[in-house]
C-alpha positions in Angstrom: 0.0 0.0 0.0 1.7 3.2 -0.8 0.4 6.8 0.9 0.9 9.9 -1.1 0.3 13.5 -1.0 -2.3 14.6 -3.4 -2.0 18.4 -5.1 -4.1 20.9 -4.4 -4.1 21.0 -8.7 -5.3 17.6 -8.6 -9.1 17.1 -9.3 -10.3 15.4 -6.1 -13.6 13.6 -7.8 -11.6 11.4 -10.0 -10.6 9.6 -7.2 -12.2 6.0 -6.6 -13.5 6.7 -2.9 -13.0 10.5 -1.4 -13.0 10.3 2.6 -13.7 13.4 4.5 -12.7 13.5 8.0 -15.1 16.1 9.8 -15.9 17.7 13.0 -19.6 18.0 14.2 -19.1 21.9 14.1 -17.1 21.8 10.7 -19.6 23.8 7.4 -20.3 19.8 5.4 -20.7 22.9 2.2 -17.1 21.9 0.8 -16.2 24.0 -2.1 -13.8 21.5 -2.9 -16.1 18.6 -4.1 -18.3 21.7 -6.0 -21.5 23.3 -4.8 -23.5 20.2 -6.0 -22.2 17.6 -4.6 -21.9 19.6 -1.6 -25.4 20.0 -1.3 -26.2 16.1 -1.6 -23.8 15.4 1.1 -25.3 17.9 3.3 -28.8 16.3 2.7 -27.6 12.9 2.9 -26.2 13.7 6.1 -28.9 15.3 7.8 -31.2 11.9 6.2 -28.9 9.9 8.1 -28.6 11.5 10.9 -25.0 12.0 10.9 -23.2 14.9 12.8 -19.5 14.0 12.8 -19.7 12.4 16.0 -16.7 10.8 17.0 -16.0 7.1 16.0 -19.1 7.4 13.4 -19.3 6.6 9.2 -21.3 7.5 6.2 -20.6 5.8 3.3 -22.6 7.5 0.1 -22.5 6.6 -3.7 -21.2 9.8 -5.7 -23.7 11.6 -7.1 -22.9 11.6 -10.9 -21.1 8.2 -10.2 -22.3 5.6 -7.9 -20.0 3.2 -8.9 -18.0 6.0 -6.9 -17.9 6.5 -3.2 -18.4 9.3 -0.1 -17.4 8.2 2.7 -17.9 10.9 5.9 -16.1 10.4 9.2 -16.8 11.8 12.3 -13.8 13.4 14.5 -16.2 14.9 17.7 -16.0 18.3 18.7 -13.2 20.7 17.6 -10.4 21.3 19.6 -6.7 21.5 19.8 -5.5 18.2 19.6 -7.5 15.6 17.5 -4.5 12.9 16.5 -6.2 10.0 18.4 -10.0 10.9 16.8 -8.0 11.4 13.1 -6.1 8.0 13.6 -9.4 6.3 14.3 -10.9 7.8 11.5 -8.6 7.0 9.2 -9.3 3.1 10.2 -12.7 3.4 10.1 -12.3 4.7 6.8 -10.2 2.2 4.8 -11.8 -0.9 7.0 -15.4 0.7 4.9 -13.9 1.3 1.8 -11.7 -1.5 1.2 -14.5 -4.2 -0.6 -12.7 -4.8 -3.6 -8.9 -4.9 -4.3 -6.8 -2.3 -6.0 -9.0 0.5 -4.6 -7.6 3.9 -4.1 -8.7 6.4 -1.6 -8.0 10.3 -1.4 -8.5 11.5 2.3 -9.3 15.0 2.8 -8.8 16.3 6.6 -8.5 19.7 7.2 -5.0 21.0 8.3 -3.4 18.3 6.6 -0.6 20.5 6.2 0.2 20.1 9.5 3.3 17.4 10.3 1.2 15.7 12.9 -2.0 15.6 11.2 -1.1 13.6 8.3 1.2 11.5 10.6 -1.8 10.1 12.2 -3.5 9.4 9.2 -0.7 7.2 7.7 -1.1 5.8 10.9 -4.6 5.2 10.8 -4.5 3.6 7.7 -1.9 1.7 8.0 -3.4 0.0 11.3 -6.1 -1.0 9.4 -4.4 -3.3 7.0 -3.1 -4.6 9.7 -4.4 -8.4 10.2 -2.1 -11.2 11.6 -3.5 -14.0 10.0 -1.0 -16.6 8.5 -2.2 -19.7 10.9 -6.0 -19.0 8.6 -7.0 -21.6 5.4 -8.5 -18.4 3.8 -9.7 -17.5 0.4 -6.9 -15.7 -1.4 -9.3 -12.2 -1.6 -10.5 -12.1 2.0 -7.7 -9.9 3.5 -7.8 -6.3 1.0 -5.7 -3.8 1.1 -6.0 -0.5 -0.9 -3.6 -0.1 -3.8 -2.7 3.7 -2.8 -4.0 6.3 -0.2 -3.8 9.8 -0.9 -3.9 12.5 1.2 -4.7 15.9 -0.1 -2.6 18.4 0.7 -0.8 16.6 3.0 2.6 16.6 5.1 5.3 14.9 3.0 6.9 14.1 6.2 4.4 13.7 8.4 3.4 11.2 6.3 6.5 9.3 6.0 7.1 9.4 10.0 3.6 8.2 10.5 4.4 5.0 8.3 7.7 4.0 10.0 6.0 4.3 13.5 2.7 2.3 12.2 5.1 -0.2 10.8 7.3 -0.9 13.9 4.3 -0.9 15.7 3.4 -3.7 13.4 6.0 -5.2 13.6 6.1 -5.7 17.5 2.4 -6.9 17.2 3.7 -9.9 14.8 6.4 -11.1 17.0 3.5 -10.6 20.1 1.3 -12.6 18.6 3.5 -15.5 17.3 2.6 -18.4 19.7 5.5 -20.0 21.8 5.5 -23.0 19.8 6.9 -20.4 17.2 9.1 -18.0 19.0 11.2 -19.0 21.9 14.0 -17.2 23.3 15.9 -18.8 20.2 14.1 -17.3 17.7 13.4 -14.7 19.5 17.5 -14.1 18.8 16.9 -14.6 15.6 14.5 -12.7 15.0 16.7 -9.3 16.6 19.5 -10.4 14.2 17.6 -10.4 11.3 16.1 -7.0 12.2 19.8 -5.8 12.9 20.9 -7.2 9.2 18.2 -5.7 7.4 18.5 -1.9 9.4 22.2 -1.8 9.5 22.4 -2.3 13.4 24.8 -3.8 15.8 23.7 -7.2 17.5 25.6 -9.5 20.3 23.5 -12.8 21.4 24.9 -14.5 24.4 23.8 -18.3 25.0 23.0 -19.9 28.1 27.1 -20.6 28.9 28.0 -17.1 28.5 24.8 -15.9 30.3 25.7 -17.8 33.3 29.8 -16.8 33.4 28.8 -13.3 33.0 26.7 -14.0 36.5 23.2 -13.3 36.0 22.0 -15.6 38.4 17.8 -14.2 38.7 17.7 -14.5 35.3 19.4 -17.9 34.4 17.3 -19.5 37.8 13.8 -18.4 35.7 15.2 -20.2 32.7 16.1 -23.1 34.3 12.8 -25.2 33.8 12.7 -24.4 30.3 13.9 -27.4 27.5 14.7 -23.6 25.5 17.4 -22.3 26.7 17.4 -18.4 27.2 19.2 -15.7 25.1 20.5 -12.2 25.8 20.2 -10.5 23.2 21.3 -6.4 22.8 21.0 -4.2 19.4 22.1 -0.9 19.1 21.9 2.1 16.9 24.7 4.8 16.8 24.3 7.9 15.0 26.5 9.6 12.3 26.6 12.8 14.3 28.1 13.4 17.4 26.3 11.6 20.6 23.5 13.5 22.1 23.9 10.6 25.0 23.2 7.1 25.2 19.6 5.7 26.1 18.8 2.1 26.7 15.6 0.2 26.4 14.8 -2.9 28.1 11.8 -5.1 27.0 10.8 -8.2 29.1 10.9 -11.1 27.2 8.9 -13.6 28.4 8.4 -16.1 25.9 6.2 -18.1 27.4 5.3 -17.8 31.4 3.5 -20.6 32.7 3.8 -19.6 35.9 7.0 -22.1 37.0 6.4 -24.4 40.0 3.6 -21.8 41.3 1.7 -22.8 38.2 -0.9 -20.3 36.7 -4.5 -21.6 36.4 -5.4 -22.6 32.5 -7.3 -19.3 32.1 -4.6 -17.1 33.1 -2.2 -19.0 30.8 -3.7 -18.4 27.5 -2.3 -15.2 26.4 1.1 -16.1 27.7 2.3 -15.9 24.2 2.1 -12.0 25.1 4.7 -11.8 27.8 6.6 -11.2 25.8 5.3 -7.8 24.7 7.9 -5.4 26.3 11.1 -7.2 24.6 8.8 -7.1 20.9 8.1 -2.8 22.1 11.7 -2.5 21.9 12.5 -4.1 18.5 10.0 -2.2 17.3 11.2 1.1 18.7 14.6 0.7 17.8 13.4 -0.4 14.0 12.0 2.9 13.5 14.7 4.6 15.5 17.4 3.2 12.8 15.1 5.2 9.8 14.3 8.2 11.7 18.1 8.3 12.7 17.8 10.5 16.2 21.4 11.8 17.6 21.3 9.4 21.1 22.9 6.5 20.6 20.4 3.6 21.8 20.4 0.0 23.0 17.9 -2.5 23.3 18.3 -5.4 25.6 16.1 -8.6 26.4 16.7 -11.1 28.8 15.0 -13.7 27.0 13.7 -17.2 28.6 10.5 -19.1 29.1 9.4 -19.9 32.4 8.1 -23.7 32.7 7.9 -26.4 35.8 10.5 -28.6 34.6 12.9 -30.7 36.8 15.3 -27.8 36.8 13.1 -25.5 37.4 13.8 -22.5 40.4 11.8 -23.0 43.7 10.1 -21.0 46.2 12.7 -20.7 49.3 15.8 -20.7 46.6 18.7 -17.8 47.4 19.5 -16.1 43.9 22.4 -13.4 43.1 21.9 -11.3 40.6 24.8 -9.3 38.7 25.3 -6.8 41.4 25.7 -8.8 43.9 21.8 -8.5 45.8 20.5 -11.9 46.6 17.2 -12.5 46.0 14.8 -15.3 48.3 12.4 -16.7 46.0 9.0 -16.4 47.4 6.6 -16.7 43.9 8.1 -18.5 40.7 5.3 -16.2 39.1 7.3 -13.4 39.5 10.0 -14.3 37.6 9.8 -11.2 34.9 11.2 -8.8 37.6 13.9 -11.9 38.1 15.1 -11.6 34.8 14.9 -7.6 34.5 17.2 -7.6 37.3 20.1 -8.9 35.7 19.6 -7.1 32.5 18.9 -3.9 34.6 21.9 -4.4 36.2 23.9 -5.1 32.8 22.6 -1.9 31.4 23.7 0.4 34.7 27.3 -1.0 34.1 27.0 0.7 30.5 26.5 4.0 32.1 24.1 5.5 30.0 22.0 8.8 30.7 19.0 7.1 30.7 17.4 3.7 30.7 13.3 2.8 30.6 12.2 -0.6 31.0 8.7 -1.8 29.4 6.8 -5.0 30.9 3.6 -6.7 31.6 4.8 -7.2 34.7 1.8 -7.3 37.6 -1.8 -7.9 37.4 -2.2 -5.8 40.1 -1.0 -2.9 37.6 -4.4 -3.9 35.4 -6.5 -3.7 38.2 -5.7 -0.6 39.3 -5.3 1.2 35.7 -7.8 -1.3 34.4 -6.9 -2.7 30.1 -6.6 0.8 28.4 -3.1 2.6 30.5 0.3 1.4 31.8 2.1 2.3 34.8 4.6 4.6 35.3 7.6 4.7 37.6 10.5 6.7 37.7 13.4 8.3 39.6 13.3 11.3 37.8 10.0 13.3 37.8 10.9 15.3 34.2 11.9 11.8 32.7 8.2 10.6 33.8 6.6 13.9 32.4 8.0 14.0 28.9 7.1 9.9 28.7 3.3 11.3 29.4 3.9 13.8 27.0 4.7 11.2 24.3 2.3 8.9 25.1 -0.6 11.8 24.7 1.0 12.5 21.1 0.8 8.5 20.3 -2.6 8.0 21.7 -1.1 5.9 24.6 -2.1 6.8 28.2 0.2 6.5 31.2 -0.7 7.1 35.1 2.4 7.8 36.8 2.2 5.6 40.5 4.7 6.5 43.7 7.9 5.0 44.7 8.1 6.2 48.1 6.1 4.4 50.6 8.5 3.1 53.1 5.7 0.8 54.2 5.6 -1.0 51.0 9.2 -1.1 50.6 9.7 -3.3 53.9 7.5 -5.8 52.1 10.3 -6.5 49.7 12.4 -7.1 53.0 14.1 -11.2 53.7 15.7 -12.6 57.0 17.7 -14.7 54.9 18.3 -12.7 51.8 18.7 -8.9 50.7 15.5 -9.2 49.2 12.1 -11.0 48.4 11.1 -11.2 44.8 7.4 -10.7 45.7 5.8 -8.3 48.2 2.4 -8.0 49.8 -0.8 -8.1 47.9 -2.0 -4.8 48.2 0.3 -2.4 46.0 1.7 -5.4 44.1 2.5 -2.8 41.0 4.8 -0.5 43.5 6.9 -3.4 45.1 7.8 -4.7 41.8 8.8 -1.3 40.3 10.7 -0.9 43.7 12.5 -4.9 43.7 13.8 -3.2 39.9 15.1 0.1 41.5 17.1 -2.6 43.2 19.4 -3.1 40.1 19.4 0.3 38.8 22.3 2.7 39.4 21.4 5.6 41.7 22.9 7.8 38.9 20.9 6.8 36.5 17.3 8.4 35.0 15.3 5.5 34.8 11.3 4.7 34.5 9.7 1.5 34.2 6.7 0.9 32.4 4.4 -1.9 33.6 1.6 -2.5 30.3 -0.1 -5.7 31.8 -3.4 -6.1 30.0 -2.8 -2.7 28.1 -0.7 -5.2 25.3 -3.4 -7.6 24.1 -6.8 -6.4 23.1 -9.7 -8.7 23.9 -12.6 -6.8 22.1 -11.5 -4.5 19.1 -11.7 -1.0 19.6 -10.3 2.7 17.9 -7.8 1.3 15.6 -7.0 -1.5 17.1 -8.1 -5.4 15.8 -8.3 -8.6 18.4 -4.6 -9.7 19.6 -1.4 -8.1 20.8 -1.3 -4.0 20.5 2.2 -3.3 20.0 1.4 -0.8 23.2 4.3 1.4 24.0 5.9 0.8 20.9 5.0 4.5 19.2 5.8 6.2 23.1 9.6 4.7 23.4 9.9 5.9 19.3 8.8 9.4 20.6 10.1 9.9 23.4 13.7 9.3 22.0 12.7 11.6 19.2 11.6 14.6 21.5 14.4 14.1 24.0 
């Protein structure tokens, strides 16, 4: 599908479908389509019934061609900032129009000139090709996509920076939704080297041997139970330009989490497959980061492993050391993604960097506080916490920033045997894992973790988003990097 900017000299009724994206206050009398054909839309509107409510479509035939098509989308009430309204739009637009193959649409918005405008229209339309599919017997025509999308008058470069952050996106909602009969920490590896071929990246895989000499003891203990043994995988982009500073992004990368010797019940283990979300946000970030070429340099690492009940596997009561030294009692085998972000957290303090955020579904408690639709924040550094807001806002992605500083809660996390417990008490289960990871950070060192539990798999479509892993956070790390 290829999304183009359409003249102003172009004559916008030759187009196949025209999509208007409009307000409910916005004048439907569009010299641009000609007084006529102005006038029927009005009155087919006002038949219908349609205002330009948010989320809301009216598909037409053209006038003096109804093999031809209108299609009207609603964006709510006017105001400053209507990215997130446009992207849904946009989705609901192409998902209408696209009932036969090779179609072409030309999308009028107004203030498409505007950079971030036509940004979330590439985006919107590109979500909505989005399908992951290849495990379907299907007929070969069921999944469409338009040939072209034109936007008129749009932002050249809005346009091409909403593609490469729809595509990441994408891309991180693929590797999400793989099952983990498919990818393993293994593949996993595999696939970060064949992203850091095809973007021209740096890429160092260490295998279970080297893992365990370069003492990373919480993480090897989760991957014990596991016939797949775990990989630790780190890509990096450098710029051509002089170093703004070095920023690293840490995904969890659960492959599969069943829970270890304190099994999960069945119907907590069917999305499993997802737990890996955080380590797939990160590829995806750091794909778009390699195009959009920002001046930080920036590393991804995962700590990948699957946690299964195998012989081998860890056990409530074990004493772990992690890479700096802390020893951790075990006290839950199903919280073993904090295990495993210890070491790596660890690893990336020892690289000194100015800043590192980590991104997990890490605690159900997180979901039932911020319910399915935002992530948790935590952070050591209030202005690193403000501008990751900030991006999510711009990306449609909400974050609820939650404390670090309850001494109560902290003496949860406390062991008369080790340094440390791996889980705390019930109550505030979100806040003593973000505090067992402050653990392993450098005191130095801005740092915010990001806990998406249930924000990274979508169980009823909504806005632009189809049944199965959301990519979520994805578009915020890209963002954030870029603004910094």
């Amino acid at each position: 599908m290829r999304i183009n900017r359409l003249d102003k000299t172009v004559n916008i009724k030759e187009t196949e479908v025209t999509a208007i994206l409009i307000t409910e206050t916005e004048n439907l009398e569009l010299a641009l389509l000609g007084a006529e054909t102005a006038k029927f839309i009005k009155e087919y509107a006002l038949t219908e019934n349609f205002t330009g409510k948010a989320g809301t479509i009216l598909s037409m035939p053209y006038p003096s061609n109804p093999s031809k098509k209108i299609i009207l989308a609603g964006l709510g009430k006017k105001k400053a900032n209507l990215n997130e309204e446009i992207r849904t739009a946009t989705f609901n637009v192409v998902k209408t129009a696209t009932t036969k193959e090779n179609i072409s649409i030309t999308i009028y918005c107004d203030n498409a000139t505007d950079k971030e405008t036509s940004k979330a229209i590439a985006e919107g339309a590109t979500f909505a090709t989005y399908k992951f599919d290849k495990y379907i017997l299907k007929e070969k025509d069921e999944h469409r996509i338009p040939e072209e999308i034109n936007i008129y008058d749009a932002n050249l470069e809005g346009i091409n920076e909403g593609l490469i952050l729809a595509e990441a996106q994408c891309y991180a909602k693929d590797i999400a939704n793989e099952p983990g009969n498919i990818i393993t920490p293994q593949t996993l590896a595999a696939k970060a080297l064949a992203l850091a071929d095809e973007e021209n990246l740096e890429c160092e895989i260490w295998n279970e041997e080297k893992i365990i000499n370069e003492k990373m003891g919480a993480y090897t203990a989760v991957a014990r139970g596991s016939a797949n043994a775990p990989r630790f995988i780190q890509v990096t982009y450098k710029p051509d330009t002089k170093e703004k500073g070095h920023i690293v992004l840490i995904g969890k990368g659960l492959t599969f989490d069943s829970g270890g010797l304190d099994i999960k019940p069945a119907d907590y283990m069917t999305t499993m497959k997802g737990d890996k979300s955080g380590a797939c946000a990160v590829l995806g970030a750091i794909k778009a980061i390699s195009k959009l070429k920002p001046s930080w340099k920036v590393t991804v690492i995962i700590a990948a492993a699957e946690n299964m009940p195998g012989g081998r596997a860890y056990r409530p009561d074990d004493i772990l050391t992690a890479r700096n030294g802390k020893t951790i009692e075990v006290n839950n085998t199903d919280a073993e993604g904090r295990l495993t972000l210890a070491d790596a957290l660890a690893y990336a303090s020892e690289l000194k960097p100015n800043i590192i955020v980590d991104i997990a579904t890490l605690t159900g408690a997180c979901a039932v506080a911020l319910g399915t639709n935002t992530a948790g924040l935590f952070t050591n550094d209030d202005k690193l916490g403000e501008k990751i807001i900030a991006s999510g806002k711009s990306t449609g992605e909400r974050y609820w920033k939650l404390p670090l500083d309850d001494p109560e809660l902290r003496k949860s996390l406390k062991s008369p045997f080790a340094d440390l417990v791996n889980c705390g008490e019930r109550y505030g289960g979100a806040i003593t894992a973000a505090m067992f990871l402050e653990e392993f950070v450098a005191e130095e060192i801005k740092w915010a973790h990001l806990d998406i539990a249930a924000a990274d798999f979508i169980k009823t479509p909504k806005t632009y988003y189809s049944k199965g892993a959301s990519g979520f956070g994805t578009r915020t790390l890209i963002s954030l990097i870029m603004q910094l």
